[in-house]
C-alpha positions, 0 to 999 in steps of 0.5 A, a space after each residue: 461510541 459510534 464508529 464508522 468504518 469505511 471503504 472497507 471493499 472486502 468487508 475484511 475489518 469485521 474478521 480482524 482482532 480490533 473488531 472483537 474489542 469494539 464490543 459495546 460500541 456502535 459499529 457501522 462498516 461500509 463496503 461500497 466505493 465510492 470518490 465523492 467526499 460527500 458520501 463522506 459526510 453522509 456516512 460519518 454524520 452523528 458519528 465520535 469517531 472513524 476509520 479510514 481505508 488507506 487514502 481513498 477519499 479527501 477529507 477536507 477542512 469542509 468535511 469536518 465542518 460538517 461532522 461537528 460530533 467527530 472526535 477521533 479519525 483512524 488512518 489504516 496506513 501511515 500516509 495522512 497526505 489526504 486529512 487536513 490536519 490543520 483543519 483536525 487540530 482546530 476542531 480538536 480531532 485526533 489523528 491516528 495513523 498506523 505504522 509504516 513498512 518499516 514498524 518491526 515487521 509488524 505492518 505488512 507490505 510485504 502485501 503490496 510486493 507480492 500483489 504486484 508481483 501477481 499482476 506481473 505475472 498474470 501478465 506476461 503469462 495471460 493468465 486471465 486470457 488463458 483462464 477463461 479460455 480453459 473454461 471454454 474448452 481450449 488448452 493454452 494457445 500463448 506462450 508468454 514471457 519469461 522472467 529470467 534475464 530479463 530487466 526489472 525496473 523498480 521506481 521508489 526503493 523503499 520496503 515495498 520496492 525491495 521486496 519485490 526487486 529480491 523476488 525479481 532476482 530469485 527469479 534471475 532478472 537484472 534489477 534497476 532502480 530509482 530512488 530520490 535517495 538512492 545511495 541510501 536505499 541501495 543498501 539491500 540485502 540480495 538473494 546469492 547462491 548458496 548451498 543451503 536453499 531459500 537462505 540469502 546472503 547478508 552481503 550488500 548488493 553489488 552492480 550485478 545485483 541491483 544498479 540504483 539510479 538517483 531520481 529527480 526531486 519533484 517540483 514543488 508545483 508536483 509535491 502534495 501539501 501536507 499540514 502536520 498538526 
């Protein structure tokens, strides 16, 4: 079978446990980037099967016109909103996509909370600034912001959302959050002080701890359209 592998940027699918299975298979990975869906055509023609990079192209109904030899299309996350699955099903592609946040633990996105907890704090830290300046010679000129007390606000309480707003309170923030269904997403356990280190209290989060705001339905004119095969 010929396979496709693209957008993969850092060249990280080759170092996984699912490569080494593939032995015995035509195996093409992709690293470069690129928003042109027919780049999409030209790097799967030929090919039984694909494997998307999370969702950073369309893959249309003309799309898959054009790949009559594709059986089988692999999505590396849960979110399937950019195949149209309708178009999949009349040609007989099989969609497979991976579990999301909530799969036992065993998708990782817990990934994406500390990524962005990263970009937080280069940030308000002038990491990047001061970096370069230390290369050149210069000790640190910028103070920064501190975290402690400061107010966090978190938009779509989900898994990701949680992971990030316990950081925010193991660092001493005030975390405020939007969800669509927030009674349901407030739920959360929260870091509290105990004696023992690093070990969070399984009670429920009170006001002080996380305040959960409901947030407004998108339009219809806003929602993407899914087609479920």
């Amino acid at each position: 079978m010929k396979i496709a592998v693209i957008h993969d940027y850092a060249d990280v699918f080759r170092t996984t446990r699912a490569y080494k299975q593939l032995q015995g298979h035509d195996v093409v990975v992709h690293t470069d980037a690129y928003t042109d869906p027919a780049r999409v055509v030209e790097q799967v023609a030929g090919c039984e099967a694909v494997l998307l990079t999370q969702q950073r192209v369309p893959v249309t109904r003309e799309i898959g016109a054009r790949l009559p030899d594709l059986r089988f299309i692999s999505q590396t996350s849960a979110n399937v909103y950019h195949i149209d699955l309708g178009a999949c099903t009349e040609h007989g592609v099989v969609v497979s996509a991976g579990r999301g946040g909530g799969g036992g633990g065993r998708t990782p996105y817990s990934t994406t909370a500390e990524l962005t907890w990263g970009l937080i704090l280069a940030s308000l830290r002038h990491l990047p600034f001061e970096v370069e300046r230390l290369k050149q010679g210069h000790w640190h000129t910028t103070v920064g912001t501190r975290l402690e007390g400061n107010m966090l606000g978190i938009y779509a309480f989900g898994h990701i959302g949680a992971a990030v707003a316990r950081v925010g309170r193991a660092f001493g923030m005030k975390v405020a959050c939007w969800a669509v269904k927030a009674r349901r997403r407030a739920p959360v356990r929260r870091v509290s002080r105990s004696r023992r280190a690093g070990r969070p209290s399984s009670r429920r989060p009170t006001s002080s701890a996380c305040t959960c705001r409901e947030a407004r339905r998108p339009t219809a004119s806003s929602r993407p359209t899914i087609s479920r095969a």
